[in-house]
N, C-alpha and C positions, 0 to 999 in steps of 0.2 A: 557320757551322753547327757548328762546332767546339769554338766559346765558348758557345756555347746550351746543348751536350749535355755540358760540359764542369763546368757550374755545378749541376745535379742530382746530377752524378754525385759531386763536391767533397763537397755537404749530404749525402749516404747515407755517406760515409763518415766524415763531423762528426757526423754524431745519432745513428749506431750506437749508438756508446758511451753515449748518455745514456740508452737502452734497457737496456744492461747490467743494473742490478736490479732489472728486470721477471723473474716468476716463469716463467720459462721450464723448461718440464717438459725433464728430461733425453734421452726420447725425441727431441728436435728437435736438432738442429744444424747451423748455418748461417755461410757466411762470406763478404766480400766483399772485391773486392780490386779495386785502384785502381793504374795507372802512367799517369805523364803528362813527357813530355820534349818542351820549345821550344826552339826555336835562332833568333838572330835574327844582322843584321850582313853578313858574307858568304854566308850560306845563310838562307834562310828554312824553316822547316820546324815541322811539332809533330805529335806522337804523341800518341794516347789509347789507354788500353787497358783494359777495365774485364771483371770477373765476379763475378760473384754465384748460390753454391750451395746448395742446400738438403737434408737428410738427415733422414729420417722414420722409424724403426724402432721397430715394437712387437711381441709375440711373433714368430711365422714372417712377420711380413709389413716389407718394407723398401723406401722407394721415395727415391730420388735425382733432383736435376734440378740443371741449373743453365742458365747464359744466360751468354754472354761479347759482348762489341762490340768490334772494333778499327778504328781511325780513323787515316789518313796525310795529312796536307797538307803540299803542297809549293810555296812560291810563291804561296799564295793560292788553291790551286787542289787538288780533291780529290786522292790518288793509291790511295789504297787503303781500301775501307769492305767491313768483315766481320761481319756480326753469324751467330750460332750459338749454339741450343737444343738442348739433350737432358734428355730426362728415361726415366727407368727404374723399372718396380713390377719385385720379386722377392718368391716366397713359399714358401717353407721345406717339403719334404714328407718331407722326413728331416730328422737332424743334418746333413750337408753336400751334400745336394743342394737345387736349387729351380728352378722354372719363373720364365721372365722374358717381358718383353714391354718393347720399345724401341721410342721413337720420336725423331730426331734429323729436325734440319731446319738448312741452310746457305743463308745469303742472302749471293754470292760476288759481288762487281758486276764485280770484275778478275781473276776465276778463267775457266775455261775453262767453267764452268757460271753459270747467272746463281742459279737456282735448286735444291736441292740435296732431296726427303725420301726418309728410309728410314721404312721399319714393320717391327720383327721381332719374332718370338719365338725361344725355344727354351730351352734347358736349361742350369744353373749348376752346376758343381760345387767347392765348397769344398777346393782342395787343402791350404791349410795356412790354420789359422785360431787365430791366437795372441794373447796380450794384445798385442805389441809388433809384431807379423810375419800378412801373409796373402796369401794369393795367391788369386783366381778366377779360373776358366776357362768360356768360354763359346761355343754353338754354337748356330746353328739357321736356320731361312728366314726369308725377308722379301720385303719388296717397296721398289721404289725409284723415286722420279717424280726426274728433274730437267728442266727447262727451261730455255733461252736468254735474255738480251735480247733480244729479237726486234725491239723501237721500235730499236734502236741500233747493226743488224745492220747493217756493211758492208764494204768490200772488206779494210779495215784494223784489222778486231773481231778478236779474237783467243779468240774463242770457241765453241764445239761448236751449230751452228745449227740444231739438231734437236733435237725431245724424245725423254726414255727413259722408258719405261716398262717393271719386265722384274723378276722373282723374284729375289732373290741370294739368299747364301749369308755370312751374316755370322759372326765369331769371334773371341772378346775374351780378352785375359789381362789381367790387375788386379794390380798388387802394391801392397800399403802397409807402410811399415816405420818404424816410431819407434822412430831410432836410440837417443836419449836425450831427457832430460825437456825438452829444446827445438828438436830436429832432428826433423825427420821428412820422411821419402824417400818417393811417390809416383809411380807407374811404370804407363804403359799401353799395349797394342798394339791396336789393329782391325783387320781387314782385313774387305774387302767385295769378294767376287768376283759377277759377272754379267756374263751374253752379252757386253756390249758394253762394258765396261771391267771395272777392276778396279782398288782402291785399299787402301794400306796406313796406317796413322796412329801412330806412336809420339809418347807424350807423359811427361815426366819432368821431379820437382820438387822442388826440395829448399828448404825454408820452417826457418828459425830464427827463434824466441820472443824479442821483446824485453823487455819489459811486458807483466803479465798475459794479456790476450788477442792481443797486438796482435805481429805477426808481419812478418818482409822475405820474400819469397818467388822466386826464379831457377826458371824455369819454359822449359824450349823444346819445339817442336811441329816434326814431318818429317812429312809426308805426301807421300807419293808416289803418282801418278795413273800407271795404264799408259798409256790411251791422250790424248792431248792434240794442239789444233789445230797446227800447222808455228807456228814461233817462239814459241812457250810451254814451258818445261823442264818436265822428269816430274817433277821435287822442291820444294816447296815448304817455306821452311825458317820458321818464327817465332822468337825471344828476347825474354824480357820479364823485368822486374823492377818487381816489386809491392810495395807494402802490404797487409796481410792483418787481419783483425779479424776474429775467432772468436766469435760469439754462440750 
């Protein structure tokens, strides 16, 4: 399964580049990144870890998305498969205020949820917006569906056997920082409070410029779930190192 999804993802990041000088209007900006580590001998093992994001801005109006997959075999044998979408419209009703609207969707197969959506809106406000420096803040309601594996539910599943259904309360800060003409620093907090749990996400990146577009990128993910099934930890930690191509 590994080697299937492995060979797509190879070509996207081989033909990127020969797209390069295609007229791509400045308003667009996009990038994809690709890590992959195998071990073979005394361990068997291979990581995949792919994402790919997209950025749309024209006068007050700005909308973000992207898509990541993470892939673990061990032994021949799956251990960990994550794929997660988000995408984001924002639209400008001052100089640094704007109305937003998120939707974010998690497909966990070895989380404590099988299936994971939010819907929210609410309000952005522009604390510091610089050529090199910015920072966003955000707040508002939502709503949250998650679901179980229910076909694969049993004594030894380690996951939450009920669905939720239930309003939150979502709230984001944003920083981006480019330190110099080939560093730049990316920094995020979520958190997502409702009835019946509550979850935090810090995410933090620091990406240096090789070649033209072409970037290494050290990237780690913490999220912390409050409430989670008996033998499952509240923290969930990720680290990755990527390739990065900037179109």
């Amino acid at each position: 399964m590994a080697r299937v999804l492995l060979k797509p993802s190879l070509f996207c990041l081989v033909a990127l580049p020969l797209c390069a000088e295609a007229s791509v209007p400045e308003r667009w900006q996009s990038e994809v990144e690709l890590g992959f580590q195998s071990l073979s001998g005394n361990s068997d093992s291979m990581t995949l870890n792919s994402r790919l994001g997209v950025n749309f801005t024209e006068g007050p109006y700005r909308h973000t998305s992207e898509a990541k997959f993470l892939l673990v075999e061990k032994d021949g044998e799956e251990d960990k498969h994550k794929s997660e979408f988000e995408s984001q419209a924002n639209y400008k009703f001052d100089p640094k205020r704007y109305v937003l609207g998120n939707i974010s969707f998690i497909d966990d197969k070895y989380g404590p949820y099988y299936q994971d959506l939010t819907l929210a809106t609410g309000l952005g406000y522009q604390a510091i917006w610089q050529e090199d420096l910015s920072l966003l803040l955000e707040v508002g309601p939502g709503y949250r569906y998650q679901s179980p594996n229910l076909d694969e539910i049993d004594d030894d599943d380690l996951v939450m056997p009920y669905d939720v259904q239930e309003f939150i309360v979502r709230t984001q800060a944003e920083l981006t920082w480019q330190i110099n003409e080939t560093a730049l620093f990316e920094g995020r907090v979520t958190a997502i409070a409702g009835p019946s749990n509550s979850s935090i996400e810090t995410r933090a990146s620091l990406s240096t410029s090789l070649i033209d577009d072409l970037a290494v990128k050290i990237s780690t993910t913490q999220k912390y779930i409050d409430q989670v099934p008996p033998g499952l930890k509240n923290r969930d930690s990720i680290f990755t190192v990527n390739m990065v191509y900037r179109f």
